[in-house]
MDTraj code that builds the backbone (N, CA, C; nanometers):
import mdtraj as md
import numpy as np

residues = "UNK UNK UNK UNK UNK UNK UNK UNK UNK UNK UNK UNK UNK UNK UNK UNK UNK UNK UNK UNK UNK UNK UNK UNK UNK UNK UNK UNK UNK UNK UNK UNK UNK UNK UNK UNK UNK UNK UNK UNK UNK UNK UNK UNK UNK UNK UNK UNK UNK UNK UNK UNK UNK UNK UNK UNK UNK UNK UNK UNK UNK UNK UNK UNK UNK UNK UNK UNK UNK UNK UNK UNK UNK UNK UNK UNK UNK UNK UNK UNK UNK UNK UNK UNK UNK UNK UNK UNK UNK UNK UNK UNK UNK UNK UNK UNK UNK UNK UNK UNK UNK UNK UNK UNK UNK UNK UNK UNK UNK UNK UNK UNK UNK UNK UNK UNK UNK UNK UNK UNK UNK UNK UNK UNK UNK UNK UNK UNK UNK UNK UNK UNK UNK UNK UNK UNK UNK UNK UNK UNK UNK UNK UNK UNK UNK UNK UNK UNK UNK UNK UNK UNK UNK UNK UNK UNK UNK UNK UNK UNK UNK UNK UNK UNK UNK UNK UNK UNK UNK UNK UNK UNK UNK UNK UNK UNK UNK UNK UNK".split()
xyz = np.array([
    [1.4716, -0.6566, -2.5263],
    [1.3622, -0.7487, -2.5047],
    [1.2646, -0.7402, -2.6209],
    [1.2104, -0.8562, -2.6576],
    [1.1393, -0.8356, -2.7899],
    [0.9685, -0.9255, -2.7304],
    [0.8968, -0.9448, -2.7714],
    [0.7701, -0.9735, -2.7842],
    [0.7615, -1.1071, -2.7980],
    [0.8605, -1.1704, -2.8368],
    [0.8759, -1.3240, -2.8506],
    [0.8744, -1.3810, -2.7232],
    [0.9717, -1.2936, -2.6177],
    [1.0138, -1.3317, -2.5052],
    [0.9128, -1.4406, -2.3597],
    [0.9575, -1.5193, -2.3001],
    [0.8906, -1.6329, -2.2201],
    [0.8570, -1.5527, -2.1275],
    [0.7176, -1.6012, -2.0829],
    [0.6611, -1.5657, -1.9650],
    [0.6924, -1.5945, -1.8414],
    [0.7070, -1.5075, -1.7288],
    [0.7564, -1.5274, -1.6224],
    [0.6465, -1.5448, -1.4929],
    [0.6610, -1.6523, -1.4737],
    [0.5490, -1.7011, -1.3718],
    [0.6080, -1.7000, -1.2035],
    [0.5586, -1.6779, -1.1198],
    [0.5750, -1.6794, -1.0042],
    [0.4372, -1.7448, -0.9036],
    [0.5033, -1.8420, -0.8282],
    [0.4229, -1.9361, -0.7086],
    [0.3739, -1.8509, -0.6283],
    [0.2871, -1.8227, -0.5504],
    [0.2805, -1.7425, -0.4297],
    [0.1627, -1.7670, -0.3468],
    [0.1932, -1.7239, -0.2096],
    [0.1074, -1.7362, -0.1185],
    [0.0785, -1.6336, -0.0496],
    [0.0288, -1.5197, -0.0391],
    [0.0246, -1.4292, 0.0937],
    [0.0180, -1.4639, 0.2201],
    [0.1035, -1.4159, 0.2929],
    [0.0952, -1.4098, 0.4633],
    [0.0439, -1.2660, 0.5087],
    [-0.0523, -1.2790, 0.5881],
    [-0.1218, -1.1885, 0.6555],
    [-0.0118, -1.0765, 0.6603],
    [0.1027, -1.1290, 0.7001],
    [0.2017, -0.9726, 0.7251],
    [0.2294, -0.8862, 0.6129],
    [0.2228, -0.9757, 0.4891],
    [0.2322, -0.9540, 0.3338],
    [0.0996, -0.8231, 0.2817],
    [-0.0102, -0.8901, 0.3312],
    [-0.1221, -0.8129, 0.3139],
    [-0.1361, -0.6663, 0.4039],
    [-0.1009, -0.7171, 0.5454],
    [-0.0936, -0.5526, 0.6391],
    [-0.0608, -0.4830, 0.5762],
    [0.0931, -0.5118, 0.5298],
    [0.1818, -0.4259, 0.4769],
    [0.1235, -0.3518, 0.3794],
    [0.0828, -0.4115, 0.2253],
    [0.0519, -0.3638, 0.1366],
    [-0.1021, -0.2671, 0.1844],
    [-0.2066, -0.3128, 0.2620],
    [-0.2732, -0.2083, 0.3025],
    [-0.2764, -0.1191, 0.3907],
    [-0.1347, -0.0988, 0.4356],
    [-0.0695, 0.0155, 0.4912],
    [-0.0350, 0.1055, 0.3750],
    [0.0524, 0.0822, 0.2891],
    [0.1054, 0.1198, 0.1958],
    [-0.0200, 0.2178, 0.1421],
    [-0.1401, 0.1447, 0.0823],
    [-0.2549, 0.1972, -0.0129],
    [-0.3032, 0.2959, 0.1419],
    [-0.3519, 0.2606, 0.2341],
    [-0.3856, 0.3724, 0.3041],
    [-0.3326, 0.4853, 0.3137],
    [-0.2192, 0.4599, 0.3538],
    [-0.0785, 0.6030, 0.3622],
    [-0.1059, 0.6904, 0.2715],
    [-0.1325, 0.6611, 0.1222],
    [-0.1482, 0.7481, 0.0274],
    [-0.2985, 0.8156, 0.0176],
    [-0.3977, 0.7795, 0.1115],
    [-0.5379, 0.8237, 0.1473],
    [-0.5175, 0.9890, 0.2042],
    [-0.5552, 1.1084, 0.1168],
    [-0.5502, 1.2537, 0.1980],
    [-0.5660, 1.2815, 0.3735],
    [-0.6827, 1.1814, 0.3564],
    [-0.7582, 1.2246, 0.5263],
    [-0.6766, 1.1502, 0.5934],
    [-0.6173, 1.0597, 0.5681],
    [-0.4414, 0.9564, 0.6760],
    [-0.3674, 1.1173, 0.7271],
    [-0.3074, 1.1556, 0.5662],
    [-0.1955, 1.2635, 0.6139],
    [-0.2908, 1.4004, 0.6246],
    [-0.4118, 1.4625, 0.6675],
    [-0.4280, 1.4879, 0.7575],
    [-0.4532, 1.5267, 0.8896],
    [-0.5202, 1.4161, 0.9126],
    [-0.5145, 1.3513, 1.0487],
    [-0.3929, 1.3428, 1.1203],
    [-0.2669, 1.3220, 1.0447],
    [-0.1465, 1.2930, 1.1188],
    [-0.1025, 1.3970, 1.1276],
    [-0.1151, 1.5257, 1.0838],
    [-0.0879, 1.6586, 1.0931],
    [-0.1849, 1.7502, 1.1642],
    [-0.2846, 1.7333, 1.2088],
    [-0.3856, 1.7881, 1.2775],
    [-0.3932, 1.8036, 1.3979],
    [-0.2902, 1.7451, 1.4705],
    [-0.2140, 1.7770, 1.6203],
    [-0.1402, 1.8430, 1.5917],
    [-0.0702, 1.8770, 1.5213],
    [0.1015, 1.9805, 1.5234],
    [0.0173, 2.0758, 1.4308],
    [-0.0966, 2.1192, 1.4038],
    [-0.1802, 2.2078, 1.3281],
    [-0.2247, 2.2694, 1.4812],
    [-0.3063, 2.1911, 1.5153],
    [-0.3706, 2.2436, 1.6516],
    [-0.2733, 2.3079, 1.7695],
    [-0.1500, 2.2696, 1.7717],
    [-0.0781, 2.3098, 1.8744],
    [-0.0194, 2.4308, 1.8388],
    [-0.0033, 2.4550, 1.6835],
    [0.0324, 2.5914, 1.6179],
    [-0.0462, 2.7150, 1.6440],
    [-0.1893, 2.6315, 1.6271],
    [-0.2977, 2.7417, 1.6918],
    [-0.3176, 2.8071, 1.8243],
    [-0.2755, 2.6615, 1.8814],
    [-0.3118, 2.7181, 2.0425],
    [-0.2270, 2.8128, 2.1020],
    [-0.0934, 2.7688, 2.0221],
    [0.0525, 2.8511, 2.0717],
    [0.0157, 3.0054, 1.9728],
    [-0.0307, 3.0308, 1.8928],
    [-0.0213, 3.1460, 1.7943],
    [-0.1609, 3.2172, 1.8870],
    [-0.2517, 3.1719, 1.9056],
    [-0.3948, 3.2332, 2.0141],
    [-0.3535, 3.2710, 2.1176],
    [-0.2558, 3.1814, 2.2146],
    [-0.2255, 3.1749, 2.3883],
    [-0.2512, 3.3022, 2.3886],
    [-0.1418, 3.3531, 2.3566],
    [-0.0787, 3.5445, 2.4191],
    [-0.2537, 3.6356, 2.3927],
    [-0.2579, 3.5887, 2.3362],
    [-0.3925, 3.7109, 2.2176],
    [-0.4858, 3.6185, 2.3844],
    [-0.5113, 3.5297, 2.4690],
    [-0.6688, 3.5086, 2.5129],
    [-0.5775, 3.5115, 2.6636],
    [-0.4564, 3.5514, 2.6990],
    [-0.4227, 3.5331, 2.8276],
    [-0.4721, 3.4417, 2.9166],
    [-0.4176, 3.3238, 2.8238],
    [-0.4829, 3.1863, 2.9070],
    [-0.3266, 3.1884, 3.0307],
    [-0.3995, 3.1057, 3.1417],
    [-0.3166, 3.0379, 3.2533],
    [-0.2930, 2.8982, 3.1866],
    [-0.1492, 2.8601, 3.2791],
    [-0.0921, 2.7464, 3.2418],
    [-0.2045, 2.6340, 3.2209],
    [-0.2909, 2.6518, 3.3467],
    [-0.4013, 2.5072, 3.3451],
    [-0.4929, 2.5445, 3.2013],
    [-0.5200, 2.6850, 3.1985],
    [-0.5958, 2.6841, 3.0827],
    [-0.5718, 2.5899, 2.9076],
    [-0.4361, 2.6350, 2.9241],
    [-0.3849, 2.5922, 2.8338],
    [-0.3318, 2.4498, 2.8083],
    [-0.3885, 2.3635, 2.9215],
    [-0.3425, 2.2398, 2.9246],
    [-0.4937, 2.1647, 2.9183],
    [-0.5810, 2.2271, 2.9927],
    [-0.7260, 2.1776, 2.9082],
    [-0.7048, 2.2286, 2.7712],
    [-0.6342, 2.3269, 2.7091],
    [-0.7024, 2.3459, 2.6046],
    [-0.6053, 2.2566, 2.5203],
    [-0.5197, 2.1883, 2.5369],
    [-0.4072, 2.0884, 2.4559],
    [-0.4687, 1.9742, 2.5211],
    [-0.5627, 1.9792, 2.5345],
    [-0.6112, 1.8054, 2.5875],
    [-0.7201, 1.7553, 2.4568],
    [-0.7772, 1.8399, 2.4051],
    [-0.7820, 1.8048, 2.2303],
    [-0.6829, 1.7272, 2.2138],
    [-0.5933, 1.8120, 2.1562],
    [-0.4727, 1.8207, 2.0660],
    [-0.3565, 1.6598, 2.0970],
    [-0.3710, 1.6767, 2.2511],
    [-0.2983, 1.5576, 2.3139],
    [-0.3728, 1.4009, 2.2606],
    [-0.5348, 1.4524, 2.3043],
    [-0.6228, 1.2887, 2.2777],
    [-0.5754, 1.2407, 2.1203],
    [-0.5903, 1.3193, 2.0380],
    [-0.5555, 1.2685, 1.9477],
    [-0.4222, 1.2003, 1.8922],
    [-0.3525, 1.1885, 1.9647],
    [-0.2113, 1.1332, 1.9653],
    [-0.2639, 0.9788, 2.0041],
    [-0.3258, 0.9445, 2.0887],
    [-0.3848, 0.8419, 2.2010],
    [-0.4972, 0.7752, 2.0995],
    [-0.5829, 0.8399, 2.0211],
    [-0.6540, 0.7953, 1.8898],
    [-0.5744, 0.7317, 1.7642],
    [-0.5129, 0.7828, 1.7427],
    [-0.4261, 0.7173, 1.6609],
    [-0.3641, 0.5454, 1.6777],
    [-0.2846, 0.5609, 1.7784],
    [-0.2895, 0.3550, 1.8048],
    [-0.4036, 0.3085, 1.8203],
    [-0.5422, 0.3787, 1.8756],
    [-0.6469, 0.2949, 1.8795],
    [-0.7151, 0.2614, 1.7690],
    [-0.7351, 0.3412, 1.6923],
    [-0.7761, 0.3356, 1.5498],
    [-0.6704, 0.2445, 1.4649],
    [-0.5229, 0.2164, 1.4899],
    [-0.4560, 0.1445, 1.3957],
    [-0.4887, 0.0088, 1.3964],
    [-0.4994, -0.0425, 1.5714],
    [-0.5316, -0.1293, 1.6003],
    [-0.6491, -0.2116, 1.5518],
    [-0.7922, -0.0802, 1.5841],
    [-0.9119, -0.1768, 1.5540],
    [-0.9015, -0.2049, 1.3759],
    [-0.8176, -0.1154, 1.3212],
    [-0.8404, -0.1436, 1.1499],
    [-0.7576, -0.3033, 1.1893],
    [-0.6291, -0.2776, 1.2291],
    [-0.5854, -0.4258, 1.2218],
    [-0.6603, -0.5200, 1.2523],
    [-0.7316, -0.5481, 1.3606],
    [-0.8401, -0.6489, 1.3511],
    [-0.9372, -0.6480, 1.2418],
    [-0.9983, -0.5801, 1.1663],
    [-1.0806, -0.5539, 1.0731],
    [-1.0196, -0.6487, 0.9508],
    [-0.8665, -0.5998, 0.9611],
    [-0.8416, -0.6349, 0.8761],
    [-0.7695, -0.7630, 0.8512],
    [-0.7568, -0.8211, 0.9711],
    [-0.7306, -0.9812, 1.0045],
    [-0.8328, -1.0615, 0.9950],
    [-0.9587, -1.0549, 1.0077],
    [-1.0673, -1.0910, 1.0253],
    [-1.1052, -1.0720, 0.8717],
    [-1.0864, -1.0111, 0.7878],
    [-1.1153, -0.9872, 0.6573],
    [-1.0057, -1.1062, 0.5300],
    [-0.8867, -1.1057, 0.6071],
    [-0.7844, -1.1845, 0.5481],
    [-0.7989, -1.2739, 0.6095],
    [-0.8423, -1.3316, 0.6966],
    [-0.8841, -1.5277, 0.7214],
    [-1.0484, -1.5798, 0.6744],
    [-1.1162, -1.4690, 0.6637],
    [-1.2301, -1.5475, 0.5985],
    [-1.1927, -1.4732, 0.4422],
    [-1.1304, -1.5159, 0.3666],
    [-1.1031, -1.4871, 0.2223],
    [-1.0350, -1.6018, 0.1870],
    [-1.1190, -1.6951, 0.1369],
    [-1.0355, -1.8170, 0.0342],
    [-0.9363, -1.8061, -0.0014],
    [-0.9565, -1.6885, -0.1325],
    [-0.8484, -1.6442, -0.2044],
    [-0.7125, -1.6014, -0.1744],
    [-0.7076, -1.5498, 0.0044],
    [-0.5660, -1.5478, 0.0229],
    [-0.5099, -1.6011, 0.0670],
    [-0.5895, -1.7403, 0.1448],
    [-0.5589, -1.8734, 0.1690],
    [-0.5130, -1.9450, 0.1346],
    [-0.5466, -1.9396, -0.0519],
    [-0.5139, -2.0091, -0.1544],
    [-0.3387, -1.9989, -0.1888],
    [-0.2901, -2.0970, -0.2701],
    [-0.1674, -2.1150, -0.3502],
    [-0.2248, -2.0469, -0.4618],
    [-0.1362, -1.9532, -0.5089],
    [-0.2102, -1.9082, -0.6776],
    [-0.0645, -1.8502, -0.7496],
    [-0.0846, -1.8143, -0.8531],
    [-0.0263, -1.8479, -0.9728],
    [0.0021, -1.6294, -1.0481],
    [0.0814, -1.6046, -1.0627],
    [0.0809, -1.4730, -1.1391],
    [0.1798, -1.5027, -1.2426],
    [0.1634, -1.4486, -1.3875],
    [0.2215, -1.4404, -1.4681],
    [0.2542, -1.3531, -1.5695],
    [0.3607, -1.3046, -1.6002],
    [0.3935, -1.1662, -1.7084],
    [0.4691, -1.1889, -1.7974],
    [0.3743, -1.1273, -1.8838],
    [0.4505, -1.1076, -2.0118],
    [0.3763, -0.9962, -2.0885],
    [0.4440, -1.0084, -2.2373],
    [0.4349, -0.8797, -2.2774],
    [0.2462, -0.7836, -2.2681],
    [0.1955, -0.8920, -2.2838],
    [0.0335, -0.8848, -2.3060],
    [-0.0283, -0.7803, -2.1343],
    [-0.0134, -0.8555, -2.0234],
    [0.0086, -0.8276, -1.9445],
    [0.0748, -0.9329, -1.7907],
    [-0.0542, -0.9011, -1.7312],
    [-0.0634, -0.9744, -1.5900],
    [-0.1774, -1.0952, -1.6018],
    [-0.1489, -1.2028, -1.5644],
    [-0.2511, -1.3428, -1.5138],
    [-0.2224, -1.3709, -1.3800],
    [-0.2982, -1.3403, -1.3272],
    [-0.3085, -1.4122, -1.1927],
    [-0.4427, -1.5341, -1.1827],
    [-0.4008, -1.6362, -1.0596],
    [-0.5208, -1.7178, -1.1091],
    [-0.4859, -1.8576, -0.9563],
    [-0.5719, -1.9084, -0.9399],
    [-0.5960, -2.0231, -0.8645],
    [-0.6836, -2.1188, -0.8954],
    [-0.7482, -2.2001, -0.7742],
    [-0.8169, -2.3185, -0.8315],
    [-0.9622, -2.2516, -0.8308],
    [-0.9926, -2.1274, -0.7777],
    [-1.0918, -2.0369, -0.7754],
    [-1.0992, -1.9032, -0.8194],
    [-1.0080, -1.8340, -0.9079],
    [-1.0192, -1.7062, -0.9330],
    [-0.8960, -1.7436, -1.0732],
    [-0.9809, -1.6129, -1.1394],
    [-0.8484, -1.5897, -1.2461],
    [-0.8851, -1.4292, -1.2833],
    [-0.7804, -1.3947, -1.3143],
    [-0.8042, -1.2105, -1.3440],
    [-0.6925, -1.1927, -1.4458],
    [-0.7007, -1.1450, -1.5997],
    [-0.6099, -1.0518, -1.6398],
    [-0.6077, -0.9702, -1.6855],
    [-0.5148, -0.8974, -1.5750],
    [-0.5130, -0.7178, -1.6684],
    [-0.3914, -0.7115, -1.7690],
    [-0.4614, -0.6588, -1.8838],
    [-0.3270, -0.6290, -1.9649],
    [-0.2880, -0.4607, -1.9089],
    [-0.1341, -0.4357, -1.9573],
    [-0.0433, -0.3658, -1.9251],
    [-0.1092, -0.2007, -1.9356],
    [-0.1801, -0.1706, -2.0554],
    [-0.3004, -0.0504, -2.0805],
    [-0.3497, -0.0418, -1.9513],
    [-0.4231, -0.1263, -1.8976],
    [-0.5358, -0.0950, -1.7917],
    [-0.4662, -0.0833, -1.6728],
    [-0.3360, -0.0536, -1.6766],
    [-0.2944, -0.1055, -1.5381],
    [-0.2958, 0.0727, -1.4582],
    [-0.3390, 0.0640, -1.3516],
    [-0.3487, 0.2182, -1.2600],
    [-0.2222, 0.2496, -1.2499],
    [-0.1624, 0.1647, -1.2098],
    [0.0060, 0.2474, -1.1249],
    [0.0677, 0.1153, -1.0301],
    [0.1695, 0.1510, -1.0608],
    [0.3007, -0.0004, -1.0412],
    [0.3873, 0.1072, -0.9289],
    [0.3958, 0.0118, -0.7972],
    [0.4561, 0.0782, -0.7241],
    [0.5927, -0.0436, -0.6483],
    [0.7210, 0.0330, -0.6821],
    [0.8150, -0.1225, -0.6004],
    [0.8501, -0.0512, -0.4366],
    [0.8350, -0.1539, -0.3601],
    [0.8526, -0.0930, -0.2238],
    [0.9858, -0.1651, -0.1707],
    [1.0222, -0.1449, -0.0721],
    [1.1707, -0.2677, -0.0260],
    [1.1496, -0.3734, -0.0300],
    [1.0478, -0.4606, 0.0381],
    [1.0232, -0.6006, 0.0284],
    [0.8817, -0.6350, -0.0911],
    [0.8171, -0.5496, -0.1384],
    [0.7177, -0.5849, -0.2583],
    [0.7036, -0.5070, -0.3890],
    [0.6805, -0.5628, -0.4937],
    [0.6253, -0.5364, -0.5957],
    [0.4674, -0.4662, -0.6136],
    [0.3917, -0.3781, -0.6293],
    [0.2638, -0.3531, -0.6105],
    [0.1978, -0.3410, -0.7361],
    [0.1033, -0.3759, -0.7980],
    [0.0819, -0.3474, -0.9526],
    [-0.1004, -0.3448, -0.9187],
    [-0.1230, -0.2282, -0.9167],
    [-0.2451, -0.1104, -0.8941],
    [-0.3624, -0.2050, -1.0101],
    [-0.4400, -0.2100, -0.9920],
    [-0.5622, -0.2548, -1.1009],
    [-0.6737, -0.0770, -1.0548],
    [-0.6738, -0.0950, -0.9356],
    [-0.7561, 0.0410, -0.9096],
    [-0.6779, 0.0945, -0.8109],
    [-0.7323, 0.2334, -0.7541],
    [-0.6977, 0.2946, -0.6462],
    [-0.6491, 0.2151, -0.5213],
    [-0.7930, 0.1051, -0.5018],
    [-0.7545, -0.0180, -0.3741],
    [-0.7748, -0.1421, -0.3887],
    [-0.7080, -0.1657, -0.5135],
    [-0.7091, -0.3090, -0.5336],
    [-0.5767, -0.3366, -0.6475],
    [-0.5012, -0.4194, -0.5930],
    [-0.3252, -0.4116, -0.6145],
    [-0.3032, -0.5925, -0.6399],
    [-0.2410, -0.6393, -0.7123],
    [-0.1781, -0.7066, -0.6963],
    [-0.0307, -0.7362, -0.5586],
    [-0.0182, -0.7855, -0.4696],
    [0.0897, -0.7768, -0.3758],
    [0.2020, -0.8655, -0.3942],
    [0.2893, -0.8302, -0.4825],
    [0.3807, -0.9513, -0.5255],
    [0.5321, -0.9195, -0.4009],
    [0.5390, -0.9887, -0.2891],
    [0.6702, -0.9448, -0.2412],
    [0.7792, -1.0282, -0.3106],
    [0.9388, -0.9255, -0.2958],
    [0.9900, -1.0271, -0.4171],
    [1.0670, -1.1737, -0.3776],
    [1.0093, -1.1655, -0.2638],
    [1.1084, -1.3367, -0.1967],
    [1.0418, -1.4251, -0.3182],
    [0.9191, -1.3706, -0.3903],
    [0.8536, -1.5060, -0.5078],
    [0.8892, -1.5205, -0.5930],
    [0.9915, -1.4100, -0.6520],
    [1.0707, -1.4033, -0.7708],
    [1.1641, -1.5333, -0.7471],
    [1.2020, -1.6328, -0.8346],
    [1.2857, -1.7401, -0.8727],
    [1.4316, -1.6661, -0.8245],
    [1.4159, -1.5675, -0.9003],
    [1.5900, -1.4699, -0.9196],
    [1.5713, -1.3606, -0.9165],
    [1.7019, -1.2638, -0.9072],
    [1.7013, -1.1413, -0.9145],
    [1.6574, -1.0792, -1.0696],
    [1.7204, -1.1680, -1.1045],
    [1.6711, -1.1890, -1.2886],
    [1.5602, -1.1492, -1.3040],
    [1.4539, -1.2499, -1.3057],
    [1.3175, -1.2487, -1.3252],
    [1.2738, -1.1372, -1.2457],
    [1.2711, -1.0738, -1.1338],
    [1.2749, -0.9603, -1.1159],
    [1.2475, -0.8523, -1.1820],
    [1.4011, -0.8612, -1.1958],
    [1.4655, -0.7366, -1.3061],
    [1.3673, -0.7771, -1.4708],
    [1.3680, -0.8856, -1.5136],
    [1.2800, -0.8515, -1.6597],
    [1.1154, -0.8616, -1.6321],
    [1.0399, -0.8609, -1.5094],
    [0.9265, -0.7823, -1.5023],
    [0.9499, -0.6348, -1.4691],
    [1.0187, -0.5842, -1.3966],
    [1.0671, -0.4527, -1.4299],
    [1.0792, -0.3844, -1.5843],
    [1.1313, -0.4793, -1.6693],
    [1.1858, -0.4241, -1.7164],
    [1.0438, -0.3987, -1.8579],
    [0.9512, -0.5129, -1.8647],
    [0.8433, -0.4959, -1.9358],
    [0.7988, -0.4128, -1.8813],
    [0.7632, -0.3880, -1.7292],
    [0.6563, -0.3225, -1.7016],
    [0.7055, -0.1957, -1.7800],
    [0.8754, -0.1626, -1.7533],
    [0.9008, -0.0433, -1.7697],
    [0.8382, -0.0082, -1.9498],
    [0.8441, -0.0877, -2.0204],
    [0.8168, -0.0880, -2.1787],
    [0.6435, -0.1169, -2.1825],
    [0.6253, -0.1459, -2.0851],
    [0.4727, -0.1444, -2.1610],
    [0.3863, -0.0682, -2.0608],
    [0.4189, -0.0411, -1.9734],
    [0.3174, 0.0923, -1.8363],
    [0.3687, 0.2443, -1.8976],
    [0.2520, 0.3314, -1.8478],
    [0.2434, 0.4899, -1.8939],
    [0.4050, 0.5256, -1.8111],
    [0.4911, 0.5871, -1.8439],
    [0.6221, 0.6073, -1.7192],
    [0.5317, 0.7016, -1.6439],
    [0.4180, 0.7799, -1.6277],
    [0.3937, 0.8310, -1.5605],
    [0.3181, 0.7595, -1.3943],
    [0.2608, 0.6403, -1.4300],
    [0.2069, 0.5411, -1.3311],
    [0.3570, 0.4582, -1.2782],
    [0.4787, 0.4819, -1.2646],
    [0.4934, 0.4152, -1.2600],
    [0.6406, 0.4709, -1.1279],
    [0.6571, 0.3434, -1.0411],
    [0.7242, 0.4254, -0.9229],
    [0.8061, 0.2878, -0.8583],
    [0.9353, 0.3091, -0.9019],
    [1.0376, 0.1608, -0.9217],
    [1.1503, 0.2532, -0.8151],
    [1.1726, 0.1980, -0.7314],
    [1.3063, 0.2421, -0.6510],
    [1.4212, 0.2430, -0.7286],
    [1.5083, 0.3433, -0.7059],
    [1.6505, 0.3015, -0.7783],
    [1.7322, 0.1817, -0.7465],
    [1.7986, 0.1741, -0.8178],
    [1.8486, 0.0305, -0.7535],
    [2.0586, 0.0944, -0.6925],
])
top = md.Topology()
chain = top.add_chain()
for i, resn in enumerate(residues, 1):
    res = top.add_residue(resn, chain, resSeq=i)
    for name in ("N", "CA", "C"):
        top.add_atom(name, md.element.get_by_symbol(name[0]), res)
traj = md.Trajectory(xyz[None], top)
């Protein structure tokens, strides 16, 4: 691939399921996510490693896993209210309402609509992540481009944004499934 090479543009629209996804993805990688998700099977290590040492009774020990239990029961509630948060955040946003426009080439990324335009060149980019159904290309910690690849034309075009990114991103930012 040389520097001469045509820019590869892709149509796109986000669907709300498009967006969950990808801010599932960026959360997951948040410390206090993983854990929180380990802080029940932490607590139950304790209670089981203490029991013998405080000669608790069965009931004792079932108030005392009623911590440990609620938080299992916190977890869907908390997934939930973010999901509303975050539905309510993705229908009053123009921008993901909008038809818009991304484009790559060697320089970098253009994205753009009849109301926004942004480009990062390939230097500034945080970290490029490919997932099964999306493309992710990091500007910051929580703010990503969400390209899933049903927008790719071809497997082609695909494969040669891969293949710049691979030539022009740090290989250390950078996290492409095998194929």
């Amino acid at each position: 691939m040389n520097d001469n090479e045509e820019t590869i543009e892709i149509i796109s629209k986000i669907e709300y399921k498009d967006f969950i996804r990808a801010r599932r993805y960026i959360t997951s990688q948040f410390l206090f996510v993983k854990i929180y998700l380990f802080a029940p099977v932490i607590y139950f290590i304790f209670v089981l490693i203490t029991c013998p040492a405080r000669n608790l009774s069965c009931f004792s020990l079932a108030i005392n896993n009623l911590l440990g239990l609620s938080s299992f029961f916190i977890l869907p509630i908390i997934v939930f209210l973010c999901d509303i948060g975050l539905k309510k955040y993705f229908d009053s946003s123009k921008r993901f309402q909008q038809e818009g426009s991304l484009s790559f080439n060697f320089e970098g990324v253009k994205s753009f609509s009849d109301n926004y335009f942004n480009f990062v060149k390939w230097a500034d980019i945080y970290e490029v992540k490919e997932y099964k159904e999306d493309l992710s290309i990091f500007i910051s910690t929580i703010e990503c481009h969400i390209i899933p690849k049903r927008f790719f034309k071809s497997a082609e075009d695909l494969q040669k944004v891969k293949e710049i990114i691979k030539q022009k991103v740090d290989p250390k930012k950078i996290k492409l499934l095998k194929n």
